[in-house]
Structures are given as structure tokens and as C-alpha cells.
C-alpha atoms as an extended CHARMM CRD file, in Angstrom:
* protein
*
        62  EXT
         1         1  UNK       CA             -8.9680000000       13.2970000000        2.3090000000  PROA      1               0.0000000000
         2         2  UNK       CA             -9.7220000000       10.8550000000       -0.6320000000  PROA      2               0.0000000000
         3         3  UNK       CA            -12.4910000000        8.4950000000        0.1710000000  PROA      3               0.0000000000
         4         4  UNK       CA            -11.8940000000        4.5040000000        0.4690000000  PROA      4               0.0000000000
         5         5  UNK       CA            -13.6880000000        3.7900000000       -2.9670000000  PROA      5               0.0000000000
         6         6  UNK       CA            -11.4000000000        6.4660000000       -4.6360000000  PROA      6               0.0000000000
         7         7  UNK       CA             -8.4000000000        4.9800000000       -3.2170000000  PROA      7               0.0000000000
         8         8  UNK       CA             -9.1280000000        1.5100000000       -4.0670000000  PROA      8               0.0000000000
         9         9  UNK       CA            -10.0880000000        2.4370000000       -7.7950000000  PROA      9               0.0000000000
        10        10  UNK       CA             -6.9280000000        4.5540000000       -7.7290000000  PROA      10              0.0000000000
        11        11  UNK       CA             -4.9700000000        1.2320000000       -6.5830000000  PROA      11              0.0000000000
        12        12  UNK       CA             -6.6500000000       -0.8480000000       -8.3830000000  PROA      12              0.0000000000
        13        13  UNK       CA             -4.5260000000       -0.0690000000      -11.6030000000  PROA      13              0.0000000000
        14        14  UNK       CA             -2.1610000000       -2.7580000000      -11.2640000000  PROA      14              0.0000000000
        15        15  UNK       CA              1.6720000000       -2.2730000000      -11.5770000000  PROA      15              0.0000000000
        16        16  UNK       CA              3.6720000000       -3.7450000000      -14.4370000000  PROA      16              0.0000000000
        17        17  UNK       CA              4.5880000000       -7.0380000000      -11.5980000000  PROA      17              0.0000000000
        18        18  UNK       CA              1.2270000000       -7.6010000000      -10.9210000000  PROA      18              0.0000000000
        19        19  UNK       CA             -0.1310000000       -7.3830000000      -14.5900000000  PROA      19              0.0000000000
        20        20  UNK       CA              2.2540000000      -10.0770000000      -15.2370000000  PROA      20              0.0000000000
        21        21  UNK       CA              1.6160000000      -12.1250000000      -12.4740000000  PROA      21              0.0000000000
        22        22  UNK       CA             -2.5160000000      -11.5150000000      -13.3540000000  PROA      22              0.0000000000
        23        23  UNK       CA             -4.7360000000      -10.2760000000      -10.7180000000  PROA      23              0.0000000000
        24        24  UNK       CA             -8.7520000000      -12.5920000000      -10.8600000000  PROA      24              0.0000000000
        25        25  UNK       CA            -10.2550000000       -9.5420000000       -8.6570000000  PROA      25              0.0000000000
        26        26  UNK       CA             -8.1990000000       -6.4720000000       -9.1630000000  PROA      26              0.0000000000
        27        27  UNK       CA            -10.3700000000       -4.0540000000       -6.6650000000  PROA      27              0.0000000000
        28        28  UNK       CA            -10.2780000000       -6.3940000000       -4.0480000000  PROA      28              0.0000000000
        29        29  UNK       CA             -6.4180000000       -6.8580000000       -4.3660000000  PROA      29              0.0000000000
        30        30  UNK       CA             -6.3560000000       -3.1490000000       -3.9070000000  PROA      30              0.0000000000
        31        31  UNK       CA             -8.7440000000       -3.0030000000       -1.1200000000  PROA      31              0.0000000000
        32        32  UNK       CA             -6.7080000000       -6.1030000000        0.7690000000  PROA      32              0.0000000000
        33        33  UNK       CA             -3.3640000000       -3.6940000000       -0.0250000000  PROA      33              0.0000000000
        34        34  UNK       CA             -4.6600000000       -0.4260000000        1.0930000000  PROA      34              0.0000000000
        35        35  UNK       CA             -6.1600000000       -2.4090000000        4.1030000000  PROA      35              0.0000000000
        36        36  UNK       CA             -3.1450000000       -3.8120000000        5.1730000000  PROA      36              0.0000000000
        37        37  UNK       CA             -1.4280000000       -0.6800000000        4.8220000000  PROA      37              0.0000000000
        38        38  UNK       CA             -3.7520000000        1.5030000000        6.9940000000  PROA      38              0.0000000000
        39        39  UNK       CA             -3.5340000000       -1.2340000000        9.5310000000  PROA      39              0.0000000000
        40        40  UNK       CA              0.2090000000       -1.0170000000        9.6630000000  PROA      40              0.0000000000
        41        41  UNK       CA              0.0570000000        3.0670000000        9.9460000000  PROA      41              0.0000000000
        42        42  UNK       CA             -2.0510000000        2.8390000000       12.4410000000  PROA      42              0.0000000000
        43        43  UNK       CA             -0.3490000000        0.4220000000       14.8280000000  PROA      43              0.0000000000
        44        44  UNK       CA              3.4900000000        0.9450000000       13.8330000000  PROA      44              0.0000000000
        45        45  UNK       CA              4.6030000000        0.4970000000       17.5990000000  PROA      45              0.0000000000
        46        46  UNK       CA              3.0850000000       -2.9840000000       18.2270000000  PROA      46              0.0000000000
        47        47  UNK       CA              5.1830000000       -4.0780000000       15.9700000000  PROA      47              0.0000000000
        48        48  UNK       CA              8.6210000000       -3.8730000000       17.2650000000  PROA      48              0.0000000000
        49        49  UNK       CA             10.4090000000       -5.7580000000       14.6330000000  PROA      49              0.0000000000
        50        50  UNK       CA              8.6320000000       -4.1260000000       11.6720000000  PROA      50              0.0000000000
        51        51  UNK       CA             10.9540000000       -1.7590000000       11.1330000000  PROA      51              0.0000000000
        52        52  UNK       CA              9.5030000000        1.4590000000        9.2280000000  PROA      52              0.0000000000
        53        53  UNK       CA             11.6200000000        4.3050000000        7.7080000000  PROA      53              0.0000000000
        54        54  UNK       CA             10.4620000000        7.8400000000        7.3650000000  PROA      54              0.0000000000
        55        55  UNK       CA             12.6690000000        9.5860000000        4.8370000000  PROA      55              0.0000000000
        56        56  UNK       CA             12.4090000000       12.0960000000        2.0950000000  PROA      56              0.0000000000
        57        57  UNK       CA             13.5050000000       11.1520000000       -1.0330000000  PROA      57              0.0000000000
        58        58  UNK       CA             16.5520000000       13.2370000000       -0.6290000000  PROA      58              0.0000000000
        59        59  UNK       CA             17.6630000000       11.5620000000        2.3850000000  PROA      59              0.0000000000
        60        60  UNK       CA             17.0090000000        8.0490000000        0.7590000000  PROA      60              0.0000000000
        61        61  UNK       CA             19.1470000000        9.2290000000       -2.5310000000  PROA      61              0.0000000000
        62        62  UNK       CA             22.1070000000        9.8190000000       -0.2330000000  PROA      62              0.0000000000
């Protein structure tokens, strides 16, 4: 498994959208991101309306 600094450095590349929008602290945008992602794989059924799709991509191109 890829450690948390390696992940946030990884995420901290920003996307074309947030380049243009600018980003004042670009490793803690991606630690805030990856944060609020892990939270949301972790507890994915206390959040009954948060609805969260597991497809392939083949089964999301058809």
C-alpha cells in the first residue's frame, strides 16, 4: 500500500480545473481531498443518501 505522504504528493499535482482556479497550498488541498475520501470509504453506510456506484468502466460505458 502507498504511504499517506506518497499519496498526497501524488495528488498534489493539480488537475487542469484546479490550476485554473489556483490552489495557495497545493499539498494540503490534496491531503483535505484524500482525507475526505478515505473518510467516505470507510463509512459508506452512514450515509444513506450518499449514493456510491461501484462499476467497471465497461459497465459505466454501456
Amino acid at each position: 500500500m502507498i504511504d499517506d505522504d506518497d499519496r498526497i504528493h501524488d495528488r498534489a499535482a493539480l488537475l487542469p480545473e484546479e490550476l485554473a482556479a489556483g490552489s495557495d497550498d497545493p499539498e494540503a488541498q490534496a491531503a483535505a481531498v484524500l482525507a475526505d475520501s478515505d473518510d467516505r470509504e470507510e463509512y459508506r453506510e452512514t450515509a444513506p443518501d450518499l449514493r456510491i456506484e461501484h462499476r467497471t468502466s465497461d459497465e459505466a460505458a454501456s
